[in-house]
Backbone as JSON, one array per atom type, in Angstrom:
{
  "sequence": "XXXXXXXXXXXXXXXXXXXXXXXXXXXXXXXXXXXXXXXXXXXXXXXXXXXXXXXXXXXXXXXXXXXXXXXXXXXXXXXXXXXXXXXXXXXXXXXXXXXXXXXX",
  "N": [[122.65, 97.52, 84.0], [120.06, 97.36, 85.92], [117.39, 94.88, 86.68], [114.19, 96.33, 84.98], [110.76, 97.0, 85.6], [108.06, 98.33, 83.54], [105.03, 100.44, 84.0], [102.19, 100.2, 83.17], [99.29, 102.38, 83.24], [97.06, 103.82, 81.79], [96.93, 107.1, 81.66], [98.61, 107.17, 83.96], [101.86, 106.43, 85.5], [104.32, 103.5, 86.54], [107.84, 103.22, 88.07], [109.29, 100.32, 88.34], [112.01, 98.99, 89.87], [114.37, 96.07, 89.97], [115.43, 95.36, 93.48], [118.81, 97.19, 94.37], [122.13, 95.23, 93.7], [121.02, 93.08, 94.69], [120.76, 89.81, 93.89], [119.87, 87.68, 91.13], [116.56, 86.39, 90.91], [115.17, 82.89, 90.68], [113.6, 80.92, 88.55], [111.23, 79.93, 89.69], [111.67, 80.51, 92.17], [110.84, 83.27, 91.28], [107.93, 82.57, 90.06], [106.85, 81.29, 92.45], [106.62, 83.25, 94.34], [104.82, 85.43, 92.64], [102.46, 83.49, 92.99], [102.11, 83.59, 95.45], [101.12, 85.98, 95.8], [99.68, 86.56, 93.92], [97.02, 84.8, 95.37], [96.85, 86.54, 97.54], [96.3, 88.98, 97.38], [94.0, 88.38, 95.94], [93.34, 87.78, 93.16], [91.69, 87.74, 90.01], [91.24, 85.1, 87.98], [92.15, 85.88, 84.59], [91.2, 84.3, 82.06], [88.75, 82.32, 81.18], [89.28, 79.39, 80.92], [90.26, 77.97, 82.87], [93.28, 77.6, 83.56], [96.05, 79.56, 84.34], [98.01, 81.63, 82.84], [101.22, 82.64, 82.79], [101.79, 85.57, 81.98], [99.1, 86.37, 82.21], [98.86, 86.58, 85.32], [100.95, 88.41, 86.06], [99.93, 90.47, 84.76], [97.33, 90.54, 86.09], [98.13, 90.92, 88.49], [99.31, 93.7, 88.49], [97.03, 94.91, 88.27], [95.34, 94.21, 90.21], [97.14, 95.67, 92.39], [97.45, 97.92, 91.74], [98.22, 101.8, 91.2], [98.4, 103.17, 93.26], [99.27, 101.08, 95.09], [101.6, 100.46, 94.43], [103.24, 102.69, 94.42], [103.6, 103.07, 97.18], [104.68, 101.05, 98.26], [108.11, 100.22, 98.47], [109.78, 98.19, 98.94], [107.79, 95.95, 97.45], [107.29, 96.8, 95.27], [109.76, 96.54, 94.34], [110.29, 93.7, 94.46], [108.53, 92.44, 92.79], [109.29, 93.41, 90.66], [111.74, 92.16, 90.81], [110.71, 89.04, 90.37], [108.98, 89.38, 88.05], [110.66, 90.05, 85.8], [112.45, 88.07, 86.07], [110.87, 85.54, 85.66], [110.14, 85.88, 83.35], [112.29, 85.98, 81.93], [113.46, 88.09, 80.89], [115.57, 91.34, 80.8], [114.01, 93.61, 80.7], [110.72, 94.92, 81.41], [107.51, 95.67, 79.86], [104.71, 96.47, 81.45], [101.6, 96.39, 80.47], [98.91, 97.84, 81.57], [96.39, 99.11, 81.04], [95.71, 98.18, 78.51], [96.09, 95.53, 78.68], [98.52, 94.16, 78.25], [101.74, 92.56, 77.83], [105.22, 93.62, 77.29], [108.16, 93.4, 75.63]],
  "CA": [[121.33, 98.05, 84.18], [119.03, 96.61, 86.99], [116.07, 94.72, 85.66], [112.8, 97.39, 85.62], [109.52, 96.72, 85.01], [107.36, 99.77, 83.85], [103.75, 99.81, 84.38], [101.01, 101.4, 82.57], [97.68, 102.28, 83.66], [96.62, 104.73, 80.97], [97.62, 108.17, 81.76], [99.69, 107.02, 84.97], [103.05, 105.1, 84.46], [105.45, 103.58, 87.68], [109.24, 101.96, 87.32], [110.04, 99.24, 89.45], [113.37, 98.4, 89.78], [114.8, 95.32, 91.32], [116.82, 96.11, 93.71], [119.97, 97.24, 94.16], [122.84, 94.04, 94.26], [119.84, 91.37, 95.06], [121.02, 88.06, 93.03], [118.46, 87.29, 90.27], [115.74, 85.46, 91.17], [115.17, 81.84, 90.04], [112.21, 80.76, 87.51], [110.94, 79.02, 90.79], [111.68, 81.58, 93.43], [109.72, 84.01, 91.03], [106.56, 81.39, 89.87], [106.32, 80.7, 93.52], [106.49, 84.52, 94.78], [103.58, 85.39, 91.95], [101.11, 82.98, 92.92], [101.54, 83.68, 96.8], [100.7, 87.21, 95.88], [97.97, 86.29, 93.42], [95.98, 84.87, 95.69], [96.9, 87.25, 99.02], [95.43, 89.63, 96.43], [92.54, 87.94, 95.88], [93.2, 88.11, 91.93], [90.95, 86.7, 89.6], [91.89, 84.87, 86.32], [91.39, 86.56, 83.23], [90.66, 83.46, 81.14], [87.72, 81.63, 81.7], [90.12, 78.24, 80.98], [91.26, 77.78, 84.01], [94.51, 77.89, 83.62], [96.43, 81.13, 84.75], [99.22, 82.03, 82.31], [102.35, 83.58, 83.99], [101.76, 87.05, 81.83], [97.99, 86.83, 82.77], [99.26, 86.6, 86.37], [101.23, 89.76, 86.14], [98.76, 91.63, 84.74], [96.15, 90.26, 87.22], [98.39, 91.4, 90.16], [99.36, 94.61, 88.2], [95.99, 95.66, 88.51], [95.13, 94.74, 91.66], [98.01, 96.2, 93.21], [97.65, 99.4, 91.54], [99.29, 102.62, 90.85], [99.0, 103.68, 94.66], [100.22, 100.56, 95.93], [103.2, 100.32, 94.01], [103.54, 103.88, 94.57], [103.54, 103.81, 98.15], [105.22, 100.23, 98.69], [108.72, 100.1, 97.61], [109.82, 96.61, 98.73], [106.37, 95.9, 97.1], [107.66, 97.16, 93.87], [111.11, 95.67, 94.04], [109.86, 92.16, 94.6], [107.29, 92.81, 91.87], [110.15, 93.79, 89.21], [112.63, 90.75, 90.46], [109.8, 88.39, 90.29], [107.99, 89.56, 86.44], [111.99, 89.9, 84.79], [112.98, 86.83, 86.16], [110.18, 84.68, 85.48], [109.74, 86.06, 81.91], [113.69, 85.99, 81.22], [113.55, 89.26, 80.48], [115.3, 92.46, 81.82], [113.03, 95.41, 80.82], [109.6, 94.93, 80.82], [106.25, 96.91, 80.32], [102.62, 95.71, 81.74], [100.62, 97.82, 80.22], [97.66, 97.14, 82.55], [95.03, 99.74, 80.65], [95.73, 97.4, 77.33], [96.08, 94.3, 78.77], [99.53, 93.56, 76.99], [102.6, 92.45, 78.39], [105.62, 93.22, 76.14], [110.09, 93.84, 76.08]],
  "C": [[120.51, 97.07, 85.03], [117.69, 96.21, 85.92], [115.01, 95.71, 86.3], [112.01, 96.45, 84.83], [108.64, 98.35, 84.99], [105.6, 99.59, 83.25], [102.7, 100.4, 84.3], [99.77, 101.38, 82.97], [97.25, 103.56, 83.21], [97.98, 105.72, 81.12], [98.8, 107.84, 82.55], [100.84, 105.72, 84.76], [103.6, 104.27, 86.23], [106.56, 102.5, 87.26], [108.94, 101.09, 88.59], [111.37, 98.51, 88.99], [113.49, 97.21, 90.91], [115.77, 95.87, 91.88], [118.16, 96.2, 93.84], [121.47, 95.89, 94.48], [121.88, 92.87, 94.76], [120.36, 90.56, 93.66], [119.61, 88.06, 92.66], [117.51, 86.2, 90.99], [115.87, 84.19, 90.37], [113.94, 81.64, 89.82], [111.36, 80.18, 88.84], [110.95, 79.89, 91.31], [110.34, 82.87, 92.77], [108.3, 83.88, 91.11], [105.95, 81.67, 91.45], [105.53, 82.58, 94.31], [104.87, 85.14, 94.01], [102.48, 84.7, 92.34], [100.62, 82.84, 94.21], [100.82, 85.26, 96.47], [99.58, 86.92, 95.02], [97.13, 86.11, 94.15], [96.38, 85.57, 97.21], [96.34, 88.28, 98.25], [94.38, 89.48, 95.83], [92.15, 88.09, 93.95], [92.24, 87.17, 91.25], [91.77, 86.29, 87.88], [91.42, 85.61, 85.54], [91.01, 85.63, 81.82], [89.7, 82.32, 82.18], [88.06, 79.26, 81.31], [90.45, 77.62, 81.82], [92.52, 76.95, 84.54], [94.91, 79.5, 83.54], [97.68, 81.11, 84.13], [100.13, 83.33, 82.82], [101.98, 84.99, 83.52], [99.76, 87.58, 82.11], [98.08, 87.39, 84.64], [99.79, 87.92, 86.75], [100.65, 90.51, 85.83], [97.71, 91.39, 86.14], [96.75, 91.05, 88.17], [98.62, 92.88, 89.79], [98.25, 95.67, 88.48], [95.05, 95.24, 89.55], [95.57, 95.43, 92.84], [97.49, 97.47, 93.26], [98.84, 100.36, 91.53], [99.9, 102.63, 92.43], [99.6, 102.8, 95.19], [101.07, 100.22, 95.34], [103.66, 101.44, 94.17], [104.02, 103.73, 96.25], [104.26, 102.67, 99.33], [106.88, 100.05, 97.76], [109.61, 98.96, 97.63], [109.2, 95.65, 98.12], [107.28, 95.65, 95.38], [108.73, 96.86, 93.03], [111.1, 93.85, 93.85], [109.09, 91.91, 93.23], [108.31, 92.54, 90.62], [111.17, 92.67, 89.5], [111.99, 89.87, 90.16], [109.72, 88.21, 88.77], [109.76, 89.29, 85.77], [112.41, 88.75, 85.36], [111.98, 85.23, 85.46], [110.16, 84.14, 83.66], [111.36, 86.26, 81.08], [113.74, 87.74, 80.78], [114.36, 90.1, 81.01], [114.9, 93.37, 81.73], [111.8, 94.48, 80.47], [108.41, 95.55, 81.15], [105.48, 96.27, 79.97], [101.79, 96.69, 81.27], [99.06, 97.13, 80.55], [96.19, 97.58, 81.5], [95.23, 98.81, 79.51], [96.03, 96.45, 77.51], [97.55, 93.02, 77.6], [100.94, 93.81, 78.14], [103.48, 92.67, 77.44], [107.21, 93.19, 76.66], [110.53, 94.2, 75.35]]
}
């Protein structure tokens, strides 16, 4: 099974699969990938700590991306899902953006 990530924003859902035969990412290759897109996304922290915890990070970009642009990018969405399951060891996991909860 390919690692997915599936990605809630209330009513609307989207998978992201990594893709097909791509070699796992490394805790590093992911980290690094996340925090160029954090800030090319212009995300903001969600703790006023400042420190940015990796599953604040995915949510942050989760919901700046959005439905449409994960909808409508699908290298976007593949990078996205090798990135979050690699980082977080995981291989399924769901952002549930409208509840602010990362889980597996």
């Amino acid at each position: 099974m390919r690692p997915t990530v599936r990605l809630s924003y209330g009513p609307a859902e989207v998978i992201a699969h990594a893709p097909e035969g791509r070699e796992a990412w490394s805790a590093e290759q992911a980290r690094r990938w996340l925090d160029d897109q954090f800030v090319a996304w212009e995300c903001e922290p969600l703790r006023a700590l400042g420190k940015v915890l990796a599953k604040d990070k995915v949510l942050a970009l989760a919901d700046a991306i959005g439905v449409r642009g994960f909808e409508a990018d699908e290298a976007l969405r593949g990078d996205y899902a090798s990135a979050v399951t690699s980082l977080l060891a995981r291989p399924q996991v769901h952002v549930d953006v409208a509840g602010r909860a990362v889980s597996y």
